[in-house]
C-alpha positions as CSV (number, residue, x, y, z in Angstrom):
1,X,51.8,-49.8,139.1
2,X,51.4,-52.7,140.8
3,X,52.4,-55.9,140.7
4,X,51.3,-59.5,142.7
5,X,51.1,-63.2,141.3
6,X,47.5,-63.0,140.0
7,X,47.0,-59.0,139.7
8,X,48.4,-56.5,137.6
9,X,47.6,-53.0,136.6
10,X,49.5,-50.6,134.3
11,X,48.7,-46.9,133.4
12,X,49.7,-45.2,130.3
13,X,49.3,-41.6,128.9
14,X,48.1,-41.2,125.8
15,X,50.4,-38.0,124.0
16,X,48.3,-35.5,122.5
17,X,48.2,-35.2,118.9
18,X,48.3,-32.4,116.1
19,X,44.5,-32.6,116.0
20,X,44.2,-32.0,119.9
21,X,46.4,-28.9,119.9
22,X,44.8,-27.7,117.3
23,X,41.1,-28.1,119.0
24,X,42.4,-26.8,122.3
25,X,44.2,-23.1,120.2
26,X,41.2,-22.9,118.2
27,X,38.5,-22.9,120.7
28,X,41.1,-20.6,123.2
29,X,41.2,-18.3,119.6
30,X,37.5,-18.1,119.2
31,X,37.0,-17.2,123.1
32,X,39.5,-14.6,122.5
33,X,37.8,-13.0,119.2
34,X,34.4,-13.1,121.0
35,X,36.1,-10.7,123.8
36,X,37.6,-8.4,121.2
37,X,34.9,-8.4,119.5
38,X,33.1,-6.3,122.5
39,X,36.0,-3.9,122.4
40,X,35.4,-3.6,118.4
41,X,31.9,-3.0,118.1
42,X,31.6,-0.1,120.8
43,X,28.3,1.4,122.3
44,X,26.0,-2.0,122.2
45,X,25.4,-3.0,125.4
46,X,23.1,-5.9,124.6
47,X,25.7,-7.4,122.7
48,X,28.3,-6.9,125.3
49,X,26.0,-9.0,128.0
50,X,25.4,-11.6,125.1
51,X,29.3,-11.8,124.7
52,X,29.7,-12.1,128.3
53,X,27.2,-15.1,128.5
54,X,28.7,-16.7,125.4
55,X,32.3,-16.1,127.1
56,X,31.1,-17.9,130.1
57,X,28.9,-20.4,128.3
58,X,32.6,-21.4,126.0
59,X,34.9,-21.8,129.1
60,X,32.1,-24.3,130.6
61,X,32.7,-26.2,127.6
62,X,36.5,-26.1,127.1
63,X,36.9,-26.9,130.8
64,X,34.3,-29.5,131.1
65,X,34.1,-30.7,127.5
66,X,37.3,-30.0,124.9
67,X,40.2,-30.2,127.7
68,X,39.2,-33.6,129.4
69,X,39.1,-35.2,125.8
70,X,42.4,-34.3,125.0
71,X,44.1,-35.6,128.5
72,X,43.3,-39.0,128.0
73,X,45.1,-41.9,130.1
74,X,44.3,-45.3,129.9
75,X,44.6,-47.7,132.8
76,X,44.9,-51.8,132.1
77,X,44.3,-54.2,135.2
78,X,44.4,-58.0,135.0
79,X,42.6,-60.0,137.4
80,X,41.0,-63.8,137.6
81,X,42.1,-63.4,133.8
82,X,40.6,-61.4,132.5
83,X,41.9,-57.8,130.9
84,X,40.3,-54.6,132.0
85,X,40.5,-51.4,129.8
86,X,39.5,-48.0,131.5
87,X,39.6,-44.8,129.9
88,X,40.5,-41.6,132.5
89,X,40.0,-38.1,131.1
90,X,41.5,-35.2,132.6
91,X,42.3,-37.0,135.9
92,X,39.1,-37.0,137.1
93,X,36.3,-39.1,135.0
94,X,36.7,-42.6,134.3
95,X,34.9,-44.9,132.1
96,X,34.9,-48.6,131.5
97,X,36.2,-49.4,128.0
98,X,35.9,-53.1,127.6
99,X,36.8,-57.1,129.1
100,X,38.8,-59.4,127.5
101,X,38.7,-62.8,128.6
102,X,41.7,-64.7,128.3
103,X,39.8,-68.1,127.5
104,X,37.8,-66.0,124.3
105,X,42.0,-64.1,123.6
106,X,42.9,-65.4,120.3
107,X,46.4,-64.6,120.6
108,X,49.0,-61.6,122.4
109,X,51.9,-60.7,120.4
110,X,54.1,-57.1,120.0
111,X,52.6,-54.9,117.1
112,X,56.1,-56.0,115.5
113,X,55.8,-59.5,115.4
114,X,55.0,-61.8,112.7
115,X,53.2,-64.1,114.3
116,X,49.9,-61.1,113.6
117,X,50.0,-61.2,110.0
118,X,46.9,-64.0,109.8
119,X,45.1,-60.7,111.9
120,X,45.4,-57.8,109.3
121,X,41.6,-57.5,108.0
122,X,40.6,-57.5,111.7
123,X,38.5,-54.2,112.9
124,X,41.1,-52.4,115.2
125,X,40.5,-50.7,118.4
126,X,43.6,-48.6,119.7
127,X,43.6,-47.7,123.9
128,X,47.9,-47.2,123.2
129,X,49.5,-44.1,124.2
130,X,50.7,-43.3,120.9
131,X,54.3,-43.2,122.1
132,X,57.2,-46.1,122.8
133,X,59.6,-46.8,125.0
134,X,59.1,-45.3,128.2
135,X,59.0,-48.4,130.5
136,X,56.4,-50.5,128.2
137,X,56.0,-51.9,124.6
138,X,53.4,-51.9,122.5
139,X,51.4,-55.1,121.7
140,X,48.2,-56.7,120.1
141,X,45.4,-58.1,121.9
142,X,43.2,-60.1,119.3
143,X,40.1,-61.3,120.5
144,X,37.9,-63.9,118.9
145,X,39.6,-63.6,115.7
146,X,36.9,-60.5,115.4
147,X,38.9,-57.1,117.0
148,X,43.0,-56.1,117.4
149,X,43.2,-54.3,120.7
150,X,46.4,-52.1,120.5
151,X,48.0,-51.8,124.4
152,X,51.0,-50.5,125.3
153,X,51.9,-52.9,128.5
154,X,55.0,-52.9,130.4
155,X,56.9,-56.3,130.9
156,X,55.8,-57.4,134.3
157,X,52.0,-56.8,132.7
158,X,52.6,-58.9,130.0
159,X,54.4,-61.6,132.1
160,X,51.7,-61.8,134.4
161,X,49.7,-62.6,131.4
162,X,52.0,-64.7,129.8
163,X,51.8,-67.2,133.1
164,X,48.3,-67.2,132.9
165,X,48.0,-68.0,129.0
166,X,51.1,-69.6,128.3
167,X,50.2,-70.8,124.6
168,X,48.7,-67.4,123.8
169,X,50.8,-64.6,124.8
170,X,54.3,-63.9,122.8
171,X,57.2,-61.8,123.8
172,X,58.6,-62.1,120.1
């Protein structure tokens, strides 16, 4: 994290949910009934090499595919305002999400506050980690009165912010 008068940039985990544990057992429970499959069915040894291929073929795509979907960060930089959202999967790939200027920012607030309850029929985008209270809030970007952004920023993020947009962003 770091931190200077006109640059910010905060990284958050997002926690994996019910849905990506159960993608991750289930693909590692179908590799594993493929290979006992082999040990089942004795005596073919064209199926063994196709088993063997598929084995191979299914770890390429957990490693490369299902595992880097379900370790998800997200990384949030401000600078010359404007908001940067990147998505980084599995440590190593990283993709650009979106901009938001602060000039087109229709307003900044915690998901909690009431000053967001003109924004409810907005179409919702959510780069959060899922998860509160480990050094950083969750708030609402809303952008051209057209999309919520949900962002879980820590203080010194939204301050920055805040200095930049003083009629825009709430800490309330």
């Amino acid at each position: 994290m770091a931190f200077e008068n006109d640059f910010a940039e905060f990284t958050v985990k997002k926690k994996a949910d019910a849905k990506d544990g159960l993608i991750k057992k289930g693909f590692i429970a179908f590799m594993v009934l493929i290979a006992a499959a082999v040990f089942i069915i004795p005596g073919l040894i064209s199926f063994i090499f196709i088993a063997a291929v598929l084995e191979v073929g299914l770890f390429y795509v957990y490693r490369y595919v299902i595992f880097p979907m379900t370790e998800v960060e997200y990384e949030y930089s401000y600078c010359e305002k404007e908001i940067s959202i990147d998505k980084v999967l599995n440590m190593e790939n990283r993709k650009h999400i979106a901009d938001y200027e602060l000039e087109k920012m229709t307003i900044m607030a915690p998901a909690s506050s009431n000053r967001l309850d003109a924004y409810k029929n907005l179409k919702e985008y959510d780069f959060s980690s899922k998860t509160e209270g480990e050094g950083y809030s969750r708030y609402v970007l809303v952008y051209e009165n057209k999309q919520k952004v949900l962002l879980d920023l820590s203080a010194d993020f939204v301050r920055i912010v805040q200095n930049n947009a003083p009629s825009k962003v709430f800490t309330v």
